[in-house]
C-alpha positions as CSV (number, residue, x, y, z in Angstrom):
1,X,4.5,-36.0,-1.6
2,X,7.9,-36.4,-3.3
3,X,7.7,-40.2,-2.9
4,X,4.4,-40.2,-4.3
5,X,4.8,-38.3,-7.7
6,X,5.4,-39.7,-10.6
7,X,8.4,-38.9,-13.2
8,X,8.0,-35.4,-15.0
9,X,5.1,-34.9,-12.1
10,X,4.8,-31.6,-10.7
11,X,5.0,-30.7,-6.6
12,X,3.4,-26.9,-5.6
13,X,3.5,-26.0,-2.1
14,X,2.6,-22.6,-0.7
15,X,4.1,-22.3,2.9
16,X,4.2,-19.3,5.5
17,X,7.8,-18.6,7.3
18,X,8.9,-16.3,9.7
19,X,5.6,-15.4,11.1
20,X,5.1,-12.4,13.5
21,X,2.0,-11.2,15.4
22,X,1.4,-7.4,16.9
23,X,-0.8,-6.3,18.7
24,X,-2.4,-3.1,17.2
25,X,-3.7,-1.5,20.5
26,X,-0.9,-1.7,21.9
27,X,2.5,-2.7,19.5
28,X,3.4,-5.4,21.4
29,X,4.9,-8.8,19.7
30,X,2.8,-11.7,20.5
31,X,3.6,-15.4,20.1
32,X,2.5,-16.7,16.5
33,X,-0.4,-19.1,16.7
34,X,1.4,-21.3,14.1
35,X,2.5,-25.2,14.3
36,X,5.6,-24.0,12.8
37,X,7.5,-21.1,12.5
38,X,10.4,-21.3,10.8
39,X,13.0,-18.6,9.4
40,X,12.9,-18.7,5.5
41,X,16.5,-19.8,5.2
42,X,15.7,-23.0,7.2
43,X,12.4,-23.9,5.4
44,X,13.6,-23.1,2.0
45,X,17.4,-25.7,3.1
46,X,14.1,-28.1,4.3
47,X,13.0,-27.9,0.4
48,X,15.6,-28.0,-1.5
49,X,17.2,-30.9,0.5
50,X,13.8,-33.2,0.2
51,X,13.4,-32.1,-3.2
52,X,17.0,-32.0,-4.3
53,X,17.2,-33.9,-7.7
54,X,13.6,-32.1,-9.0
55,X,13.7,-29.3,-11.2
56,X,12.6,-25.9,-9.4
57,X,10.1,-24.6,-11.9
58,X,9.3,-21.5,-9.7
59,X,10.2,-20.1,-6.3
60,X,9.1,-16.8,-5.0
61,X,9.0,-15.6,-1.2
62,X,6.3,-13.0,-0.7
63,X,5.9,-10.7,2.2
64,X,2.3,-10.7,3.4
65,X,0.4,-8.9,6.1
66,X,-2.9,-9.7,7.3
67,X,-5.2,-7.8,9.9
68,X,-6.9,-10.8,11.8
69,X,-8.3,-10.8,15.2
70,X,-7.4,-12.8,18.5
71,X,-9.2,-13.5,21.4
72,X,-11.1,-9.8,20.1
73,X,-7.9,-7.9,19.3
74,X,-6.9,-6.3,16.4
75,X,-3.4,-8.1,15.3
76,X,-1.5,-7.6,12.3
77,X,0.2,-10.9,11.3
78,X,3.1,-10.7,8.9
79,X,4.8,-13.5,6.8
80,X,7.0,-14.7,4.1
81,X,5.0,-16.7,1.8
82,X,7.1,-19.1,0.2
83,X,5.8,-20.5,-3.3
84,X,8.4,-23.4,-4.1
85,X,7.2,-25.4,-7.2
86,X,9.6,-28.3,-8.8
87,X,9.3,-31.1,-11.7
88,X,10.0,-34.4,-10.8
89,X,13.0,-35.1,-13.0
């Protein structure tokens, strides 16, 4: 994406870190169903470093939680939602 925008062009990506999964029934920590899980310090050092000569226009981590179901449990998933937009300079 960086490679591919043009000067003064405008990068918004919405990402979920440190994601964690209990079990409602029972309280128990499962393994997120995520391709990756990373610890919001590490994803937002990812960022920065690819996008290191942009402009950040706006960054703001969220904490979300989100009653889903797996395999026909009740699990609460919680997240940071990372919101990283930057200008290409």
């Amino acid at each position: 994406m960086a490679h591919g925008t043009k000067k003064d062009g405008i990068n918004c990506i919405i990402v979920n870190s440190e994601v964690d999964e209990v079990d409602e029934n029972t309280g128990d920590e499962k393994e997120a169903l995520m391709e990756v899980n990373l610890p919001t310090n590490q994803m937002m050092a990812i960022l920065r470093k690819i996008y290191r000569n942009w402009e950040e226009l706006m960054v703001v981590i969220k904490p979300l939680t989100f009653e889903i179901r797996r395999q026909g449990r009740p699990v609460l998933l919680k997240t940071k939602a990372i919101t990283f937009a930057v200008r290409k300079k």
